[in-house]
C-alpha positions as CSV (number, residue, x, y, z in Angstrom):
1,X,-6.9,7.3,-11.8
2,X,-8.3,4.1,-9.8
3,X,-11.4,4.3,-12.9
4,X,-15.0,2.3,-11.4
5,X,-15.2,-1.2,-11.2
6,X,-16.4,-3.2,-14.4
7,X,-17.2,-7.0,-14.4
8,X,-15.3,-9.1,-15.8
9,X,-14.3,-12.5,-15.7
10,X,-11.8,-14.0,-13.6
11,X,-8.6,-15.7,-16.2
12,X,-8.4,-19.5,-15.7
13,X,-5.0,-21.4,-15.4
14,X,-4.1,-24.3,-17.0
15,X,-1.5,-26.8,-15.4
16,X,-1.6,-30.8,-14.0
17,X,-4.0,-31.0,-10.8
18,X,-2.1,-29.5,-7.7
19,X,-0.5,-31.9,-5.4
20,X,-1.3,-30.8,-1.8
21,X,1.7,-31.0,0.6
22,X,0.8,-32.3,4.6
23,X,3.2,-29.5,5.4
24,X,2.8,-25.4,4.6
25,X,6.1,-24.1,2.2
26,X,7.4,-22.4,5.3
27,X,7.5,-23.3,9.1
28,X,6.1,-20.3,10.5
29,X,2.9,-20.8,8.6
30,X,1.8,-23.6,10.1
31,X,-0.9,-23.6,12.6
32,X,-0.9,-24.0,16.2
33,X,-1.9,-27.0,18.1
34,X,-5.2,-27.6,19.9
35,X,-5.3,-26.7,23.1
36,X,-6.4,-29.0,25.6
37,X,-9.8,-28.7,26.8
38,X,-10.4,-27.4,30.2
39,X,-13.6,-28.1,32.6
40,X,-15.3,-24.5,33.1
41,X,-15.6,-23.3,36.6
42,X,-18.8,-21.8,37.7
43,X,-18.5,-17.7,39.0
44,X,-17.8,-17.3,42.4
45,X,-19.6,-14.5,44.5
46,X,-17.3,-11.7,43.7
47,X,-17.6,-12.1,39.5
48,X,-21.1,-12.1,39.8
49,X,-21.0,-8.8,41.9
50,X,-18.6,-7.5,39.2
51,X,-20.7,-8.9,36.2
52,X,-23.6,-6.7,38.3
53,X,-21.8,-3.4,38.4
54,X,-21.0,-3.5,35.2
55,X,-24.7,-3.9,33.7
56,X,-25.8,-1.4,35.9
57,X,-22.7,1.2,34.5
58,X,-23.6,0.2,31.1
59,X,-27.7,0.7,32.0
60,X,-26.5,4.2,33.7
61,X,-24.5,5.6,30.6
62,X,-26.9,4.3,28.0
63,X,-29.0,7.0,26.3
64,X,-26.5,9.7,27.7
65,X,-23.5,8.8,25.0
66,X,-23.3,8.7,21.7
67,X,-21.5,5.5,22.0
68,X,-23.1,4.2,24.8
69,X,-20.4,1.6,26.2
70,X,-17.7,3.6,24.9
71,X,-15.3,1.9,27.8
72,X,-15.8,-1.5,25.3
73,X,-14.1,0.5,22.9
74,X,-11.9,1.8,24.5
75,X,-10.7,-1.7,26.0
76,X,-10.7,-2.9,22.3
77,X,-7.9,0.2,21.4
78,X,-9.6,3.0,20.7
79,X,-9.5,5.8,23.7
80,X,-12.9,7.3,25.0
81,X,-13.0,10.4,22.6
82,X,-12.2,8.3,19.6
83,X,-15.4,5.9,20.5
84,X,-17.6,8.8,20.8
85,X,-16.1,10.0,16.7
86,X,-13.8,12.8,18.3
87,X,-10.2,13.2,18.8
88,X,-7.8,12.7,22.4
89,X,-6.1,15.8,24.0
90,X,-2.3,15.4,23.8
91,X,-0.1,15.4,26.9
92,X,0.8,17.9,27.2
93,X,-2.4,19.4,26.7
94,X,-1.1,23.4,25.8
95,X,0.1,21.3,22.4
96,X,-3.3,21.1,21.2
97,X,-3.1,25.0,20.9
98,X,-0.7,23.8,17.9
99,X,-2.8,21.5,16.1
100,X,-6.5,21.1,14.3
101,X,-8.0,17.8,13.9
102,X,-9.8,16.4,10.3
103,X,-12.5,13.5,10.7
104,X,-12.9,11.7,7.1
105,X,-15.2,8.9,6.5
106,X,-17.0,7.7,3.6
107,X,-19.5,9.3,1.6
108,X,-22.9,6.8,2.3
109,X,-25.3,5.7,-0.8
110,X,-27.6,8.4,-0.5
111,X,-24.8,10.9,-0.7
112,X,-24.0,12.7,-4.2
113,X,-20.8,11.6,-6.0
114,X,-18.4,13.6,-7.5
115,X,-17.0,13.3,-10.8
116,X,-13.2,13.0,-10.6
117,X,-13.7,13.7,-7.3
118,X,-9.6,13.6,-5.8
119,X,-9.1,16.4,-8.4
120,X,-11.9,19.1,-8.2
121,X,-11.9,22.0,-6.6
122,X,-14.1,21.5,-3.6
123,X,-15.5,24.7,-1.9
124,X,-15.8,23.4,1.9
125,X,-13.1,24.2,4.7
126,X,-10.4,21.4,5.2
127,X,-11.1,22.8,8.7
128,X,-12.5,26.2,10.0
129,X,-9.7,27.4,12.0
130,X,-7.2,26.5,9.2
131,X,-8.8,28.8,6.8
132,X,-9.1,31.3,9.3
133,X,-5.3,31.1,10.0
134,X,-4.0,31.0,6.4
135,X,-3.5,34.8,5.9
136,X,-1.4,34.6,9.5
137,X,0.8,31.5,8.8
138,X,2.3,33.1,5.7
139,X,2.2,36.5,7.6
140,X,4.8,35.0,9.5
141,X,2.8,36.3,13.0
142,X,0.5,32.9,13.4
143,X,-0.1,32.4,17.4
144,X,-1.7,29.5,19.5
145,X,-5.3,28.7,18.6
146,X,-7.6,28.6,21.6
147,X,-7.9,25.2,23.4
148,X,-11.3,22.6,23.1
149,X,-13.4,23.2,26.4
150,X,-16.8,22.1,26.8
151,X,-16.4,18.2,26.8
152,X,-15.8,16.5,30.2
153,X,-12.5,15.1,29.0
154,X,-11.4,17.5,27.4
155,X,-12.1,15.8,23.8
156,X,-11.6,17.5,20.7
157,X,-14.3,17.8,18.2
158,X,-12.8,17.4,14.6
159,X,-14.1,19.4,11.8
160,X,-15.1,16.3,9.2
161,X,-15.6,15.3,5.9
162,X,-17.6,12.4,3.7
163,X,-15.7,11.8,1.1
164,X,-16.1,8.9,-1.5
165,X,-13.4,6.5,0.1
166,X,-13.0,3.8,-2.1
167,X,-13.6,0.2,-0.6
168,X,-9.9,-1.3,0.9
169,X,-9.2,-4.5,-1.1
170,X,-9.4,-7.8,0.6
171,X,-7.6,-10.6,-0.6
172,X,-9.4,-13.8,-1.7
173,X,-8.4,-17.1,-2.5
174,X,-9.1,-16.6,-6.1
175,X,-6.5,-14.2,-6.1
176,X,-3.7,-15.5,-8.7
177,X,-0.7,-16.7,-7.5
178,X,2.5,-14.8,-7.9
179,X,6.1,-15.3,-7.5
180,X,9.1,-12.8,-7.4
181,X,12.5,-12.7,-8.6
182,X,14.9,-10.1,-7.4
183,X,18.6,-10.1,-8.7
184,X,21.4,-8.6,-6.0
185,X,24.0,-8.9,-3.9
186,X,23.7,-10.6,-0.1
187,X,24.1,-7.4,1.1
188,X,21.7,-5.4,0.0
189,X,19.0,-8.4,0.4
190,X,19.6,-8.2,4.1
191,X,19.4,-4.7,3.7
192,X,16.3,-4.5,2.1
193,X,14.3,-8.0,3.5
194,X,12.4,-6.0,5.9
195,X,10.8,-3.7,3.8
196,X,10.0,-6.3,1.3
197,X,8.0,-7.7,4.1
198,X,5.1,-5.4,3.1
199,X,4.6,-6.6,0.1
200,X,6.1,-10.6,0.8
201,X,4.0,-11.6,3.6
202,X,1.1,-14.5,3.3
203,X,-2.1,-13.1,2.7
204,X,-5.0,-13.6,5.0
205,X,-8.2,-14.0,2.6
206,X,-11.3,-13.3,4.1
207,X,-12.5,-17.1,2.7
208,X,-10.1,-19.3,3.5
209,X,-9.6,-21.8,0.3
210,X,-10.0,-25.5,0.4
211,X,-7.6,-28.5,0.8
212,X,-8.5,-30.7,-2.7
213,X,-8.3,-33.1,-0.9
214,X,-9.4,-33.1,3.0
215,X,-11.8,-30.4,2.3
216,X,-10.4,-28.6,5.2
217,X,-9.2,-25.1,5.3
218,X,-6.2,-24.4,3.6
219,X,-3.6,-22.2,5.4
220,X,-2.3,-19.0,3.3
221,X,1.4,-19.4,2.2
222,X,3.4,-16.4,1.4
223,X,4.3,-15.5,-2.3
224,X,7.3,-17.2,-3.3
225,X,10.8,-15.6,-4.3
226,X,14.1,-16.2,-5.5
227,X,16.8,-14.0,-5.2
228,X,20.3,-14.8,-7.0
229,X,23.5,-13.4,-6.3
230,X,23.8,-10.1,-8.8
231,X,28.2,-10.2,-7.9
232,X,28.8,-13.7,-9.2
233,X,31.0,-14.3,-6.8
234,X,30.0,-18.1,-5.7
235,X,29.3,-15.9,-2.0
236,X,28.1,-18.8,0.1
237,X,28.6,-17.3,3.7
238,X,26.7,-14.5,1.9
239,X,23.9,-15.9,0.6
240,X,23.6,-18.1,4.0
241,X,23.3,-14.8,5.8
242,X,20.3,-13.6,3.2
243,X,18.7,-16.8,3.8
244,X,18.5,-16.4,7.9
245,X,17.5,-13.0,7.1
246,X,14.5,-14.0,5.0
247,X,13.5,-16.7,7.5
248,X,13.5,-13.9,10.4
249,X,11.5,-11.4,8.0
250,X,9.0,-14.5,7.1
251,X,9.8,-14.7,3.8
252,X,9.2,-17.3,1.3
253,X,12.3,-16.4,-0.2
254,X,15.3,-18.3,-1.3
255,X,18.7,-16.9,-2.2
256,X,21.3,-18.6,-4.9
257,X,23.6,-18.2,-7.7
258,X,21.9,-17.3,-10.6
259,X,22.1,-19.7,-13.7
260,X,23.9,-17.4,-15.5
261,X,27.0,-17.1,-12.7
262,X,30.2,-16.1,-14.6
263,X,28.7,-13.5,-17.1
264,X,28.0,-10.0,-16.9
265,X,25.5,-8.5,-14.6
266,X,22.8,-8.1,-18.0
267,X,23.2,-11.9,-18.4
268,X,22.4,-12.3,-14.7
269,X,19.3,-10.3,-14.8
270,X,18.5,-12.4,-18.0
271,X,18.7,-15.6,-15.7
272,X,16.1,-14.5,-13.4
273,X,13.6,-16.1,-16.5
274,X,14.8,-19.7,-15.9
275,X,15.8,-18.9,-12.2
276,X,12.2,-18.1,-11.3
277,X,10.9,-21.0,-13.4
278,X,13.1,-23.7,-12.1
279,X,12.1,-22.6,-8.4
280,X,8.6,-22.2,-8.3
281,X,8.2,-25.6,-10.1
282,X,10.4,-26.8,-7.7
283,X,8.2,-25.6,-4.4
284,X,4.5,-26.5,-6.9
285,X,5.6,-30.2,-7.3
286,X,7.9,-30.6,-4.3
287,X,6.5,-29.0,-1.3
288,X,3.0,-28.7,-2.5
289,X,3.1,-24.9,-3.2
290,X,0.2,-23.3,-5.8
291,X,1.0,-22.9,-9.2
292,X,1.8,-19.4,-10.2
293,X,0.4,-17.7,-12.8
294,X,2.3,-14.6,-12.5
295,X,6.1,-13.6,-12.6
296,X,7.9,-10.2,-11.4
297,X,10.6,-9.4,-11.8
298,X,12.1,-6.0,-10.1
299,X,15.0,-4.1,-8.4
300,X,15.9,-4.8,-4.9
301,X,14.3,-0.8,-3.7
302,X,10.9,-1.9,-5.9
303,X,8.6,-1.1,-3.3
304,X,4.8,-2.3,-3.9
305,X,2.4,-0.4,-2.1
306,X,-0.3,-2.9,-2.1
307,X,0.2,-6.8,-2.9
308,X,-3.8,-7.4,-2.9
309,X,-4.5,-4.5,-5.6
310,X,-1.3,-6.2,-7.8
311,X,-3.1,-9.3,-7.5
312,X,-6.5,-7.7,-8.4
313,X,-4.7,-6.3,-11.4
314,X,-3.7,-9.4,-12.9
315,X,-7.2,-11.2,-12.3
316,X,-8.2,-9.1,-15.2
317,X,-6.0,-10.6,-17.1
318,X,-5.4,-14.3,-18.6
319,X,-1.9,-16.0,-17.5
320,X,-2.1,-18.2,-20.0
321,X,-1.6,-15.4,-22.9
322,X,1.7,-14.3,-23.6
323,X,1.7,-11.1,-21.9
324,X,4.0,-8.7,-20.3
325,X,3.4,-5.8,-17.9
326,X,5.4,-3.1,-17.4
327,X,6.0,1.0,-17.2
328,X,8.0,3.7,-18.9
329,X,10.1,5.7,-17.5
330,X,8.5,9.0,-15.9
331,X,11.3,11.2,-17.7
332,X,11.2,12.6,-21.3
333,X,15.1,11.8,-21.3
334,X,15.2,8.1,-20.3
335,X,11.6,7.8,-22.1
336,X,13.8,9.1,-25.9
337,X,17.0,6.9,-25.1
338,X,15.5,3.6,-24.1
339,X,12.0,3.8,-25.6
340,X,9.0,1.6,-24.5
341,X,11.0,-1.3,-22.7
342,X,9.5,-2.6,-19.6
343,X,11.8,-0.7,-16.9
344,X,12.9,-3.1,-13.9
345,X,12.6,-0.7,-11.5
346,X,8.8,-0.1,-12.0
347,X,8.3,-3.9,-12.0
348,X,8.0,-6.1,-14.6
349,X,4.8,-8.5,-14.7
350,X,5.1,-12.1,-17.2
351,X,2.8,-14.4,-17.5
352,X,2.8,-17.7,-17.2
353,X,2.5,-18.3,-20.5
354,X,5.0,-16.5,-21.8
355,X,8.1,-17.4,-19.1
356,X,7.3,-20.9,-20.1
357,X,7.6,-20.1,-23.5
358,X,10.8,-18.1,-23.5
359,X,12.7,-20.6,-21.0
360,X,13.9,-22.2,-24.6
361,X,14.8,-19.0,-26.1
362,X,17.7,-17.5,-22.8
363,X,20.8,-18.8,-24.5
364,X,19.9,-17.9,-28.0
365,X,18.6,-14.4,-26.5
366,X,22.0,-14.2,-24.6
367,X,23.8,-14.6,-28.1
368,X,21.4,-12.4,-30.1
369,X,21.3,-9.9,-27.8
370,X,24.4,-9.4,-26.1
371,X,25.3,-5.8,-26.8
372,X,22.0,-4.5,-24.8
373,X,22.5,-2.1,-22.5
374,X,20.3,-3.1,-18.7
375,X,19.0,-6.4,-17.6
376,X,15.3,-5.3,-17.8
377,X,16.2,-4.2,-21.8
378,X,17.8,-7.6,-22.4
379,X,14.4,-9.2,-21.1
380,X,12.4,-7.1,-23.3
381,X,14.2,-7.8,-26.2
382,X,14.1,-11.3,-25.5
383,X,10.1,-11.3,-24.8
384,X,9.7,-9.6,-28.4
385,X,11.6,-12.0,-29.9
386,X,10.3,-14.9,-28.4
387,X,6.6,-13.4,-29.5
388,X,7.6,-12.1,-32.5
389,X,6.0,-8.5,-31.9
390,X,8.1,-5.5,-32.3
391,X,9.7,-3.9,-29.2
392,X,7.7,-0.9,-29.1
393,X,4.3,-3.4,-28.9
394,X,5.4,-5.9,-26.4
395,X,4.6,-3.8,-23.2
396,X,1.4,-3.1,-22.0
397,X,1.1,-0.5,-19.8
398,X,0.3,0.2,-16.3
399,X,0.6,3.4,-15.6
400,X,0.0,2.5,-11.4
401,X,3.7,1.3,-11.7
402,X,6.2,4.3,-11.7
403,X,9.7,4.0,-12.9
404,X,10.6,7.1,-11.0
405,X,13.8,8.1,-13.1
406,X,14.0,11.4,-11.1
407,X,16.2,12.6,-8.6
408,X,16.2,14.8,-5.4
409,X,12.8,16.0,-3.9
410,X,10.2,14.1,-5.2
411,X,7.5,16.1,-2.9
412,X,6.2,17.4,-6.2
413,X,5.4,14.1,-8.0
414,X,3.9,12.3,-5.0
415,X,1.0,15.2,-4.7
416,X,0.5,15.4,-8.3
417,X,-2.8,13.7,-7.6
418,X,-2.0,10.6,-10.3
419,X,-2.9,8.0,-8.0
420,X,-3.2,4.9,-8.1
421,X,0.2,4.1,-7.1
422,X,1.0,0.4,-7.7
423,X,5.0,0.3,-7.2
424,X,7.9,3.0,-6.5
425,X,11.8,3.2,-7.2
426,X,14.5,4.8,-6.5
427,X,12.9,5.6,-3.0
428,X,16.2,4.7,-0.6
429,X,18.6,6.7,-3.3
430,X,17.6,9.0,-5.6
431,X,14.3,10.2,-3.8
432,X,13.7,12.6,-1.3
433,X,10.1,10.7,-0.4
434,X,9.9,13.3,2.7
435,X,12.2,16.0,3.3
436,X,15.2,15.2,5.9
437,X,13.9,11.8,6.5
438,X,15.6,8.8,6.3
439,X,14.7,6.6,3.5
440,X,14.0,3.6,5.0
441,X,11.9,5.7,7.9
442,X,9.8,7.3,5.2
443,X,9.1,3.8,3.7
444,X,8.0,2.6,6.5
445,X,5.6,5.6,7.0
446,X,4.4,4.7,3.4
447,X,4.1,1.0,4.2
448,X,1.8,1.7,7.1
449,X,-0.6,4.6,5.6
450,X,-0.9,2.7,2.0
451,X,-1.9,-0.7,5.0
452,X,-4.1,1.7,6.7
453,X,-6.3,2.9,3.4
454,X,-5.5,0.6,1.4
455,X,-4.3,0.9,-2.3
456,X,-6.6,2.3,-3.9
457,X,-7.0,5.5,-1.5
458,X,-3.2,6.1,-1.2
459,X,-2.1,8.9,-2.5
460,X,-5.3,10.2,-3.4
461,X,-5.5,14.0,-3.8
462,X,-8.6,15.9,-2.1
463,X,-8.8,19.8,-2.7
464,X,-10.1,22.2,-0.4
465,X,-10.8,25.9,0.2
466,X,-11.5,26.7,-3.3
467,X,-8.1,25.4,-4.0
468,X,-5.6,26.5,-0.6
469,X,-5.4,23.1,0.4
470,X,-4.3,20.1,-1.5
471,X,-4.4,17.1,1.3
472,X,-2.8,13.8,-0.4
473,X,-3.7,10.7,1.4
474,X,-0.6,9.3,2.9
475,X,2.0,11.9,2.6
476,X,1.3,15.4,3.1
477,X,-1.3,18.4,3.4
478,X,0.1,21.6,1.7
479,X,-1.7,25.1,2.4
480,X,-1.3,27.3,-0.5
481,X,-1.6,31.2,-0.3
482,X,-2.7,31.3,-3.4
483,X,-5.3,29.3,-4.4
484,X,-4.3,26.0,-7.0
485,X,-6.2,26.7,-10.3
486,X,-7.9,23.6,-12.1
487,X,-4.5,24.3,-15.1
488,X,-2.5,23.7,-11.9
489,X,-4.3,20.7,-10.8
490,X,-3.4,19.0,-14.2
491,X,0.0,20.0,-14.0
492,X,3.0,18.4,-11.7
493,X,4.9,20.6,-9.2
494,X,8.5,20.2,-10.5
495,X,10.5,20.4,-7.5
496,X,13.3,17.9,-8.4
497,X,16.4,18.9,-10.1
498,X,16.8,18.2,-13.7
499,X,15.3,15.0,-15.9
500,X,11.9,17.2,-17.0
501,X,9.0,15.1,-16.7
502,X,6.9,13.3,-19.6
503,X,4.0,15.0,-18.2
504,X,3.1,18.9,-18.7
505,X,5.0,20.5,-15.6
506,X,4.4,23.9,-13.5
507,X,7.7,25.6,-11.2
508,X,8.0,24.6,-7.6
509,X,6.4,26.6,-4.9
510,X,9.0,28.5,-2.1
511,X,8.3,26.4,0.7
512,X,7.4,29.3,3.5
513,X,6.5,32.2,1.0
514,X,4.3,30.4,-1.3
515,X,2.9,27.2,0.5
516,X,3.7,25.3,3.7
517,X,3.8,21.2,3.6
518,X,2.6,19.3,6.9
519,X,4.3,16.0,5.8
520,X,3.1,12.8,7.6
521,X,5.0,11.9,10.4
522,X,3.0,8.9,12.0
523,X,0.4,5.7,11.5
524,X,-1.5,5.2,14.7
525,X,-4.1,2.9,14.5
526,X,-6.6,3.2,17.0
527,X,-8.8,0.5,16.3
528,X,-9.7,-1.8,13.4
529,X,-11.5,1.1,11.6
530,X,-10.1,4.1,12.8
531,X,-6.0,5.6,11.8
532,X,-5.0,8.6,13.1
533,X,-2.5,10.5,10.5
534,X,-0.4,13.2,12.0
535,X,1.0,15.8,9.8
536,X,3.9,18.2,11.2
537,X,5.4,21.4,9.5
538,X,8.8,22.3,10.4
539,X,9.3,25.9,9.0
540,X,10.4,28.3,11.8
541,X,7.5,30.7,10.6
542,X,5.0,28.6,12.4
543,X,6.3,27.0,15.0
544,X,4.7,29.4,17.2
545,X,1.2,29.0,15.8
546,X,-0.3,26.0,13.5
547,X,2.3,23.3,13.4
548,X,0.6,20.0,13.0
549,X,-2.8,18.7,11.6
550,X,-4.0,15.1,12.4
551,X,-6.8,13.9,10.4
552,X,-8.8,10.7,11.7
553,X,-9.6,8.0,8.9
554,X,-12.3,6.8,10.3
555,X,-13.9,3.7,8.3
556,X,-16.3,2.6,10.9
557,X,-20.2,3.2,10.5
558,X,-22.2,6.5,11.2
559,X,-25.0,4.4,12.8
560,X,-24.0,1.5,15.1
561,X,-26.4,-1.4,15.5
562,X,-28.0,-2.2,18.9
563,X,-24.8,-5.2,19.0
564,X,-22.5,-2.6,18.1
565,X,-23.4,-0.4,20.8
566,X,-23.7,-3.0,23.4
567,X,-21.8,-6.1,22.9
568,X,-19.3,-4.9,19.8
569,X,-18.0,-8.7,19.7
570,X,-21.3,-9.8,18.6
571,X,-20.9,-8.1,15.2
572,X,-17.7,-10.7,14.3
573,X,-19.4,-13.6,13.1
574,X,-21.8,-10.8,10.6
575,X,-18.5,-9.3,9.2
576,X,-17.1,-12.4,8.4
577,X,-20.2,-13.3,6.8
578,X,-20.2,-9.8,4.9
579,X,-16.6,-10.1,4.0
580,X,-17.5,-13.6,2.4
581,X,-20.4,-11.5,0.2
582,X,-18.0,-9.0,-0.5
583,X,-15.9,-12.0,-2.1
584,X,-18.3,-13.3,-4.2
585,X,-19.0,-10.3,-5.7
586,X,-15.5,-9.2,-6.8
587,X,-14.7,-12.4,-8.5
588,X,-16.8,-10.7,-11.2
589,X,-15.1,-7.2,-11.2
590,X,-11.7,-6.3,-12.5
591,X,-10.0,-3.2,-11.5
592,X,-9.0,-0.6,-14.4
593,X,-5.8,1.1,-14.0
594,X,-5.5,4.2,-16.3
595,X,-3.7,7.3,-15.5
């Protein structure tokens, strides 16, 4: 669990000054050209008349909304029932006899906070007409709910919920700098380029840093990232074709041979020390790109949820100790045979320090070593050796980073309410992330609810009803007919086949007898503060009645300011300033990870 936030100092770096480059690492970060500056032409008679019957709408409607000047929001991307903190009719409107709608926004200062709060019990309604329907949706006889009425347009007024939402991470430019290596073929990196995006992309820090030099604001560059062929097959044409694929995505990526071409696909992986080295000393002295402090090293499907709350992770830590980062794996099998390696899949986190260190140990590793078994055991061999620590010491865990060793529906593990969630595997092969959905469709859908609430709320697990409802932030809400117990809450739905978990394990529920699962099935973000998550059940036994149950993460404030209720644009120039206080103050906190 995502534990409260402690100060702590930020780790220091040690290196030769940076040399800043006239030019960003990539063309598509540059910034655009001045425009020319045009002469500004006074209002003719008609804008005035316009600019007139516009103050006297906004004078007409003021004191009668709740939003007064809710058709500003609206123009901004949030419809007029969303502006006023309800919910839109569909189109057509007879499916909103199908559906109930959840408002959650965070719990204010005054409010009291729960202990362990994403794991108790909680006694309120997820929503009033859901409770009332829970005996008829596993009766199998569950009919349409009446229809909203009473609002002009036909707005629907969500039951809702103050929760304690945890703040969404913003990057900063104090944020360390990290670099990725990936080993596979061409491929599977054209494959799999777009959904690194999420986690690839340059960061947009709320304070912008510094030129050394000019003093001027320094744009943001995207993490940078080798890839070397994992075939060894000197694939030119292929690795050409990875590289315009990683240009198109925006990625600061770079695909090669690995150092190690010619030797087995262990060896390969092993390369990815020296092949990550070479390159990101290559773009630091070069092309002017930051000096990294971090390495990591993963699969081609390790999917990060969030790239600022990796980066807040390592800020607790100093890069220039000889550390490595890392998970087990999630099954008692795979946990016995291999033991406490750092498993690629989950990621693998090296500090500066310690790649430097081992780039003169590789080729005695690769002698040493050369029976291992797995690319990311051949790296933690070689890490222990290099420190001379015992394997079983090397790692330090993060138990955010999950292995995922498991295989079929996965349902089970993704509500188990052990968020955070730093990193996944296995998601496009072994994993059934949602059931009879497409892999890279349901990584998407991850992508854009962990973007939406940001790391640290993802996967959350809020229960309701005395224990009927389990709602897990980004993936599903399940409706129980029995009621979860608090053993059941520490306990993880086994609903995979085979490989029994590390963690103490209850049977899976019969999906239509014993529970029924409203799995996300959209993102829509209605304005800069407000998402709308739609849930959908497709069990036959309820088709005809409750089938689908949005709730509205709604981030924005209970109590709007005179700007915010008249001239919402006013209010940028105070967030930014907010945002930059916001900065200062987590340069002293760390982030504790523990499960």
């Amino acid at each position: 669990m995502l534990e409260k936030v402690l100060p702590a100092e930020r780790p220091l770096f040690l290196g030769k000054e940076r040399r800043p480059s006239a030019e960003p690492l990539l063309p598509h970060l540059s910034s655009a050209n001045a425009a020319g500056v045009v002469a500004p032409s006074r209002p003719g008679r008609w804008t005035k008349v316009l600019a007139a019957l516009l103050l006297l709408y906004g004078l007409a409607t003021f004191g009668t909304s709740k939003r007064p000047f809710g058709w500003m929001a609206s123009r901004r991307g949030a419809p007029v029932c969303e502006a006023e903190g309800l919910a839109s009719p569909t189109i057509p409107r007879r499916d909103d006899q199908h559906r109930v709608v959840v408002r959650v926004r965070p719990a204010s200062a005054d409010e009291p906070r729960l202990r362990n709060p994403d794991n108790t019990v909680l006694p309120q309604a997820f929503h009033p007409l859901l409770t009332a329907e829970n005996a008829r949706l596993f009766s199998r006889h569950s009919s349409a709910l009446p229809l909203a009425s009473g609002h002009p347009k036909n707005c629907i007024t969500p039951a809702s919920h103050s929760l304690p939402i945890l703040p969404k991470l913003e990057s900063s430019a104090h944020d360390p700098e990290v670099f990725f290596a990936i080993s596979t073929s061409p491929e599977r990196a054209v494959k799999y380029a777009p959904v690194w995006r999420h986690f690839m992309l340059a960061p947009q820090p709320t304070t912008p840093a510094l030129d050394d030099i000019r003093g001027r604001p320094r744009p943001p560059t995207a993490p940078g990232c080798v890839v070397t062929d994992a075939q060894g097959a000197n694939d030119g044409k292929g690795q050409a074709m990875a590289n315009a694929e990683f240009r198109r995505q925006g990625l600061s990526c770079i695909m090669r041979d690995s150092s190690r071409v010619g030797e087995r696909y262990e060896m390969r992986v092993l390369g990815l020390i020296k092949d990550a080295w070479q390159e990101s000393e290559r773009r630091r002295w070069q092309d002017g790109a930051s000096l990294v402090e971090w390495f990591v090293f993963g699969d081609d499907d390790t999917w990060w949820t969030d790239p600022v709350m990796l980066r807040q992770l390592l800020a607790g830590y100093d890069s220039r100790e000889e550390l490595i980062l890392g998970t087990f794996s999630e099954t008692r099998g795979n946990f016995d045979m291999f033991g406490r390696i750092a498993f690629g899949g989950g990621g693998i986190v090296i500090s500066r320090s310690l790649v430097r260190k081992m780039q003169g140990m590789l080729d005695k590793c690769a002698e040493r070593f050369a029976h291992i078994f797995g690319g990311d055991g051949l790296i933690s061999e070689c890490a222990a050796w290099t420190r001379n620590v015992p394997l079983d010491q090397l790692v330090e865990e993060v138990p955010a980073m999950r292995q995922m060793d498991i295989r079929g529906d996965a349902t089970g593990y993704f509500t188990a309410g052990t968020a955070p969630f730093l990193s996944l595997h296995h998601w496009s092969s072994w994993l059934d992330v949602f059931p009879g959905i497409d892999a890279f469709k349901a990584i998407d859908l991850l992508s854009s609810a962990a973007s939406a609430v940001g790391g640290p709320n993802f996967l959350r697990r809020w229960i309701f009803d005395e224990g009927r409802v389990a709602w897990t932030v980004g993936h599903s809400i399940a409706v129980h007919r029995e009621a979860l117990t608090p053993e059941d809450l520490t306990r993880i739905e086994w609903t995979w086949s085979e490989h029994p978990p590390r963690r103490e394990s209850r049977r899976a529920l019969a999906e239509g007898e014993e529970k029924l699962t409203y799995y996300l099935t959209s993102v829509e973000r209605l304005s800069s503060d407000l998402v709308l998550f739609k849930h959908t059940c497709s069990h036959p036994s309820v088709q005809s009645g409750l089938r689908e149950i949005d709730v509205m993460w709604n981030t924005r404030s209970e109590s709007p300011t005179w700007q915010d209720r008249w001239l919402p644009g006013w209010n940028a120039a105070a967030d930014v300033a907010r945002g930059r206080a916001f900065e200062r103050e987590k340069v002293k906190r760390r982030v504790e990870y523990a499960a």
